[in-house]
LOKELUM-465028 format. One record per atom (N, C-alpha, C): x, y, z. Coordinates in steps of 0.05 Angstrom, whole numbers, plus 5000, padded with zeros to 4 digits. Layout:
<atoms>
XYZ...
</atoms>
This chain:
<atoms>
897843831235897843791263899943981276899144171297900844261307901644251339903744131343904144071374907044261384905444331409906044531430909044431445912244421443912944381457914444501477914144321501915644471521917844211529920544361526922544161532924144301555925744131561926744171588929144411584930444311569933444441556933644391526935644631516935744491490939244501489940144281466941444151463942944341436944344521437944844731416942344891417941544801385938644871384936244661380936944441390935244291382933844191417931644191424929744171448930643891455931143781486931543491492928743601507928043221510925243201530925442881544924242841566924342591576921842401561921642111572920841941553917542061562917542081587914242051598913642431583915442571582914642771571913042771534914342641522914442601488910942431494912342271512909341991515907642151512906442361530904142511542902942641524905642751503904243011480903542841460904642641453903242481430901042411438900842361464898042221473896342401471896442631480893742861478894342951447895742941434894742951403893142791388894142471395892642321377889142321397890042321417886442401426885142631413886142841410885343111403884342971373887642911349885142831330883642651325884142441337882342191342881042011354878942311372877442251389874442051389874142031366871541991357871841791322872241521322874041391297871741181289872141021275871140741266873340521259873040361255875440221258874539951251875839831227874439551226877239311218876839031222878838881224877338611236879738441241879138171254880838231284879638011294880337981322881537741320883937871346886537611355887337651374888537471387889137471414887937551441885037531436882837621454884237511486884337601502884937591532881737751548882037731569879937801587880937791610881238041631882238091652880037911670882237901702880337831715878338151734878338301718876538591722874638551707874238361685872138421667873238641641875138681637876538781617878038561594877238791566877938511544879938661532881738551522885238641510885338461484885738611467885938421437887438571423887738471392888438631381887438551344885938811336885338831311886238791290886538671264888138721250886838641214888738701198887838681174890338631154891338521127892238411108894838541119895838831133898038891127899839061157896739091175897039191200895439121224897839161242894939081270894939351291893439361313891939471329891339381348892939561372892039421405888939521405887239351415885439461434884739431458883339621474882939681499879039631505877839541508874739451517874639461547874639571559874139681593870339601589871339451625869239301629866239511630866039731637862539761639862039831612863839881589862139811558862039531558863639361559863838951549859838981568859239121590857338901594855339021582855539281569853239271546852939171518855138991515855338811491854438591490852838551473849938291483852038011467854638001460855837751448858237741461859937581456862537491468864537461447866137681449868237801429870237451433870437331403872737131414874837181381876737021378878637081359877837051334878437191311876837091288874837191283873937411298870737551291871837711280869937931254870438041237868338261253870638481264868838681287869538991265866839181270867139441272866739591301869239721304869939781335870140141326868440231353868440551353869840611377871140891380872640911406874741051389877441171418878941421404882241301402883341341394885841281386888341431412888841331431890941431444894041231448895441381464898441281466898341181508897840891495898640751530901440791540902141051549904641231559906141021573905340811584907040661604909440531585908040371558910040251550910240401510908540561514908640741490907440581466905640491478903840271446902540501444901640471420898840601398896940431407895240481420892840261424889140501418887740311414884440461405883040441434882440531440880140531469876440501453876840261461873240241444871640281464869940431453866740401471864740361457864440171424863040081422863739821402862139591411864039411393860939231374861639151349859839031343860338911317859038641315860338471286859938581257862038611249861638681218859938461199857638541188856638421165854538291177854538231213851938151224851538301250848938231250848138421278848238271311849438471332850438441350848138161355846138181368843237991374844037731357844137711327844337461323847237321332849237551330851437391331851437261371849737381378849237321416847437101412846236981385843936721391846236491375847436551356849436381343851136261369852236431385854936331404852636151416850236291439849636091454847935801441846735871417846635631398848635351400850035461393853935321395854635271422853835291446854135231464852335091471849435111477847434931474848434611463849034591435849834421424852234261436853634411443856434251452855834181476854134241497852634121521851333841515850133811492848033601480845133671489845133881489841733911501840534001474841434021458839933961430840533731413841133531429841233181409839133041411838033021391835632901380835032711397837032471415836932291424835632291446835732621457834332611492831532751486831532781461827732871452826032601462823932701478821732421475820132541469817832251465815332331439813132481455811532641437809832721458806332501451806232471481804632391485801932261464801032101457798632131437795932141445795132101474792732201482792132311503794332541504794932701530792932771542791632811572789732931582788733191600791733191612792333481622794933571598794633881592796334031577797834181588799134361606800434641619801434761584800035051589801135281570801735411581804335601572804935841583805735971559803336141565803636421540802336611554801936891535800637081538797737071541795737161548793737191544792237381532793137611519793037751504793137671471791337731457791737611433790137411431790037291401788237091384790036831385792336751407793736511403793136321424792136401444790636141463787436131459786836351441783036311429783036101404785436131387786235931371786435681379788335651400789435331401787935241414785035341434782535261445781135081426780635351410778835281383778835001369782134921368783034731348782434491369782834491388783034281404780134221420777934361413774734351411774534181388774234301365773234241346774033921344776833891345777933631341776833371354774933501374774133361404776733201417778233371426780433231443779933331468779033111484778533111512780833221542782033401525784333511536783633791556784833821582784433981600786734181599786034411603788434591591789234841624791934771624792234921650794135181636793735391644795035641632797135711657799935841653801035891665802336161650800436451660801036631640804136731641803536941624806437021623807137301596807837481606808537661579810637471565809937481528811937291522813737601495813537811504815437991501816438261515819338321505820338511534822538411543823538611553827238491574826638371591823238391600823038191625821937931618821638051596819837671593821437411596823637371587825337121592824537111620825237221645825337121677822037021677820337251660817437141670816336891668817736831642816936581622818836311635821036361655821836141672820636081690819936371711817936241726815336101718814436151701811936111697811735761686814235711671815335491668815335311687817035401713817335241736814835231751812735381748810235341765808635031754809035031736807134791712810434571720812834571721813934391730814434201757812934431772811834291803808434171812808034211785804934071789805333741772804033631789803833341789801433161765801133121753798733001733799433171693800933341698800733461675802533271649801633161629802533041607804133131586803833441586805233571561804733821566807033941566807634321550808034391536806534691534806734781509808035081513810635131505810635441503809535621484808635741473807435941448807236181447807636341431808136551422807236651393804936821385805036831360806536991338806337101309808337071301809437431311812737591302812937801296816137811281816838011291819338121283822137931301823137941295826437761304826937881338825938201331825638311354824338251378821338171370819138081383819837791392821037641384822537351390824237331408824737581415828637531420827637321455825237491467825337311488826637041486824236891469824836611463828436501450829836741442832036711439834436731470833136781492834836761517836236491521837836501524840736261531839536141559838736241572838136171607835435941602832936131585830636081582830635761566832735691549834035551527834035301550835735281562836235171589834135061603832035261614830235131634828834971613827934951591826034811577827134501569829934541562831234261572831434141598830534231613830734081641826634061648825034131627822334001635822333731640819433651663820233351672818333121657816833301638815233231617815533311585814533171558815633341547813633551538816233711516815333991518815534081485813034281485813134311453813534571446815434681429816634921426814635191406812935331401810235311382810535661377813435681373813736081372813336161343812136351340812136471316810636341288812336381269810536281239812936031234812035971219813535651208816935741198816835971187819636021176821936181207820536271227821736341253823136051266825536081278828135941290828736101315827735881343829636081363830135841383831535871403833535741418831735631431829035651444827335411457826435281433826035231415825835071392827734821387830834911402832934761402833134581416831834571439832034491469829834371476826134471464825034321466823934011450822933841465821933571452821733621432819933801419819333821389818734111387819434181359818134471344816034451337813534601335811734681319812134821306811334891283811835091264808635311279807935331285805535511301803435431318803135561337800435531361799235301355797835331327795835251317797034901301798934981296799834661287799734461313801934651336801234511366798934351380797034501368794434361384792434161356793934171333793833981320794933691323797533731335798833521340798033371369797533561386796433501409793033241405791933341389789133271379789433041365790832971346792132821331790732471341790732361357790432121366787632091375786132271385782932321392781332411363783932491349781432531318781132341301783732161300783731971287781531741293782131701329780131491327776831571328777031841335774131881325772931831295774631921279774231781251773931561241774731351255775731051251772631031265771831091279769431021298766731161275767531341261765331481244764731281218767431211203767631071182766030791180766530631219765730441217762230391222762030611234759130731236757030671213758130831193758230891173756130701152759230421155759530201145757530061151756629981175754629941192752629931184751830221175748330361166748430231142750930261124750730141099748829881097751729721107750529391117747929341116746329541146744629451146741429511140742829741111741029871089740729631077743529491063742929271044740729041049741228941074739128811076737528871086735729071087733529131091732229181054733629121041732229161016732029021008732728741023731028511020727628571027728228641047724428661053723628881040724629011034723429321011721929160981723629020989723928790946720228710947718728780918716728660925716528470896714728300899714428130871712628250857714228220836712728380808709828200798708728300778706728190771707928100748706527880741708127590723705127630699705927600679704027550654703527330645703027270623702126990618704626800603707227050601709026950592712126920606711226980635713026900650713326610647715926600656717726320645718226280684717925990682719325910706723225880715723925950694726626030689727626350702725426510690725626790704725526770737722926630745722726600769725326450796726126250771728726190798731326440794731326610770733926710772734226990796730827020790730427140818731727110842730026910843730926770871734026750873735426640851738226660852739026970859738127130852739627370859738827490886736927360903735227430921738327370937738027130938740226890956742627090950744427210934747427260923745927470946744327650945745427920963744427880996743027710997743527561022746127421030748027361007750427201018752427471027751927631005753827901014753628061035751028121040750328261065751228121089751427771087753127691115755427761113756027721085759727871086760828021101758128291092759828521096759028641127756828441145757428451160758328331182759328171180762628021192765028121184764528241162766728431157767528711177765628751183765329051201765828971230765028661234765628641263769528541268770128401250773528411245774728701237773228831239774729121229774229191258771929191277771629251305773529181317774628911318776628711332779628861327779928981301782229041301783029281309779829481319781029741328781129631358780229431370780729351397783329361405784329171373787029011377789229331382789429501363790529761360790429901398787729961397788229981423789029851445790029661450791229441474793629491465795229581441797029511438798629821447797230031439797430331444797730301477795930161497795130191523799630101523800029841507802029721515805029961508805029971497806030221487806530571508804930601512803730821522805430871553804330621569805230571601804530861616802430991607801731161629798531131636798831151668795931081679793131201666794031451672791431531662790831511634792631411612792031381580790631071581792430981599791430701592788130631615787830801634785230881642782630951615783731131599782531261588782331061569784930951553783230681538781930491543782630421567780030201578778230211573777530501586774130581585772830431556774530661544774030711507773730441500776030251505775229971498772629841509771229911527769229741545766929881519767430071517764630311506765130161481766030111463767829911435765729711441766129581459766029301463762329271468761929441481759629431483757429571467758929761454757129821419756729601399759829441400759829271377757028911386757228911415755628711422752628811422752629071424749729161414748229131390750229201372750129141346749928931326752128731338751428431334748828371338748428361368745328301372744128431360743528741343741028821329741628621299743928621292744628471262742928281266743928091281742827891289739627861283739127991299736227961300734328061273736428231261734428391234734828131211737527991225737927771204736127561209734627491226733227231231730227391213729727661228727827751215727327701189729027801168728927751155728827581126730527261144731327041139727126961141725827051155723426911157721727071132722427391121720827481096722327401075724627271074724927141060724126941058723026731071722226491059719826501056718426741076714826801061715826931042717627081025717327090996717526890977719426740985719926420974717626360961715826260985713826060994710326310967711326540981709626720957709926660934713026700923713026650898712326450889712926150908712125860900709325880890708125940908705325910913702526100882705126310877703526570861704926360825706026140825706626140798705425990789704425980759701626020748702225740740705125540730706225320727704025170748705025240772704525040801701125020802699825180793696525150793696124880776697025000751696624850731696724540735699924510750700224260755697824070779696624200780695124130809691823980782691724070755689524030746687624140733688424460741687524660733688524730699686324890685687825030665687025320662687625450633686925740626686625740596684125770595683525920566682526150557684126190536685526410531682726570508682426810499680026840480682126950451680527130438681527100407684427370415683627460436685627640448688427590451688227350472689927250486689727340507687427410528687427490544685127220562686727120586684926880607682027000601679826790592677126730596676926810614674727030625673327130653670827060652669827180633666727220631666227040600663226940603662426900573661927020560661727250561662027490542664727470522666327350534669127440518669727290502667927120503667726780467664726790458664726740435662126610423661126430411659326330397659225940393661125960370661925810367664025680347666625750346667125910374670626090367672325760376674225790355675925560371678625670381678625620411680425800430682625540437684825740448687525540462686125540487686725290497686325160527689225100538690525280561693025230566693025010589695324760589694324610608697224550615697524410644700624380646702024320633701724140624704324050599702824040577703424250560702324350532699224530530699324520510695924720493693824500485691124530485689324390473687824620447686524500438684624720418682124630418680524870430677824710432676124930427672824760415670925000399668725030422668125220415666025300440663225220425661925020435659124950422656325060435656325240461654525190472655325290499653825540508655025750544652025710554652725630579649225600598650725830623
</atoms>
């Protein structure tokens, strides 16, 4: 290093100089060589002018470092330098001549080991929190059979053709109000407030949804705004947070009612209570046809043809089994109508639960439509049951009537030829065959002497 001096006088031979003189040349030296540095350490004693100027000082295991942060670089620093951050600071090394410190003049400041952006979602994270606008306790539930929705997303893209889709198919009777919005860009946070506040001055809406599908940390950062963080805790309904892919984390996630892990889980959860009871309504349907298959195969059932060695034993166990699936078929349908009664009961209790007009509108209905399927139904049971209660006893009364015992007993008999097949014709004996004569109670044996 070679420095230029100019002293006032010299002192023999040795140059005297004043203090502001020495100040000045060291100062344009260490600028000259260390105009352009890096510089890394912890931060202490952070101050902040009331100019918007930050004064700290750097340091490490064995030395410290004034620094100097002049306010129009601080406001291009997207975090808030506080004590204890582990900073890499760029800027030139000069001598503050007034009181002769060594101090660094930074013009660029930024966290060692993390990047400026997260360490700007960590602070307002941590502030968020110490507000309480991320305590679990001021989350409420969202809705279970919401009927108006407000979204505000993009319209660009496969993420409101999706959450359409899901919330069709599901048949959830849900009306969907869009409140668009770019959901990336420096402008998107302001857009995505207003667009917020437009769906917070409309009156009837049950639930929001913000969404965004998935990208880069970059592509997020909207949803990472501190301001934006804010308005979503002050919705006057609740609100469901639905950015990115399941493994993405951002600050309206924090703040709203609930996270979705994606679009598409959102309008799952939304559907959730319209799919279920549609199922419950399919199953019991279902159950129903079963039921009233079973007894209809009562009248399907036909009587077999009986030989000469049917037993009157066979004939009642019939009948016994006729009766057992006639006892079950009433079972199982009184069974289906207490299974009716208890999705009634579920719903009155949901209506109780619920306390909003139009849900408990909407169950009414549903309950009247319940109520008047299941009395439809009764009455067809009903009636297929009497029906049938009457082919049952003309089968009864058939089978009574068709068994070959009950002839017999009346007086009648059957004789039998060398076969064993009932006498039809006289062709089928000749004089002297001696044949069985079956008679009600027992056999005779008798010879044939003589056919006119």
């Amino acid at each position: 290093m070679v420095i230029l001096i100019m002293a006032k006088y010299y002192l023999g031979n040795k140059p005297v100089y004043s203090v502001s003189e020495i100040t000045s040349i060291i100062d344009k030296e260490l600028s000259s060589a260390f105009f352009d540095i890096f510089v890394e350490g912890e931060s202490n004693d952070v101050k902040i002018s009331k100019q918007g100027h930050i004064y700290f000082t750097i340091k490490d295991e064995k030395s410290s470092l004034k620094v100097a942060f002049f306010r129009n670089y601080v406001l291009k620093t997207p975090f808030k330098i506080e004590n204890g951050m582990s900073l890499l600071i760029r800027g030139k090394i000069s001598l503050y001549t007034k009181s002769g410190d060594l101090q660094l003049y930074a013009e660029y400041v930024e966290p060692s080991g993390i990047g400026a952006m997260q360490q700007a979602i960590e602070q307002a994270k941590k502030r968020l929190m110490e507000e309480g606008l991320t305590n679990p306790d001021r989350k409420r539930a969202i809705p279970r059979f919401p009927k108006r929705v407000g979204v505000v997303t993009s319209l660009e893209g496969a993420v409101i053709k999706d959450f359409t889709t899901i919330l069709k198919r599901r048949n959830a009777g849900v009306e969907i109000l869009i409140s668009e919005s770019p959901v990336q860009g420096e402008k998107a946070p302001e857009e995505i407030i207003q667009s917020l506040k437009k769906l917070y001055s409309l009156k009837g809406i049950d639930v929001i949804v913000l969404m965004r599908g998935g990208g880069s940390m970059e592509d997020l950062m909207a949803f990472n705004n501190e301001q934006l963080a804010r308005v979503v805790a002050l919705s006057p309904v609740p609100l469901i947070s639905a950015v990115g892919h399941e493994i993405d984390n951002v600050l309206t996630d924090l703040t709203a009612d609930l996270r979705a892990p994606t679009p598409s889980s959102a309008a799952e959860i939304l559907s959730e209570g319209y799919f279920e009871v549609r199922k419950n309504l399919n199953y019991l349907l279902n159950k129903i046809i079963s039921s009233i298959e079973s007894v209809l195969y009562i009248h399907k059932t036909r009587l077999s043809v009986f030989n000469k060695k049917t037993k009157s034993l066979l004939i009642k166990r019939m009948v016994e089994i006729t009766e057992e699936k006639f006892d079950k078929t009433y079972e199982k349908i009184f069974s289906f109508k207490e299974k009716l009664e208890l999705i009634e009961e579920r719903i009155v209790r949901a209506r109780n639960i619920l306390k909003f007009e139009k849900i408990i509108s909407f169950i009414a209905n549903f309950e009247n439509k319940i109520l008047n399927i299941s009395r439809l139904i009764e009455l067809k049971v009903e009636s297929k049951i009497r029906e049938n209660e009457n082919c049952y006893k003309n089968f009864i009364t058939l089978i009574e009537e068709r068994n070959p015992m009950k002839i017999l007993s009346k007086g009648y008999s059957i004789l039998f030829d060398k076969n064993d097949k009932p006498v039809k014709e006289q062709n089928q004996v000749e004089i002297g065959d001696e044949l069985p004569l079956k008679i009600f109670k027992g056999i005779l044996r008798i010879k044939i002497e003589k056919k006119e």
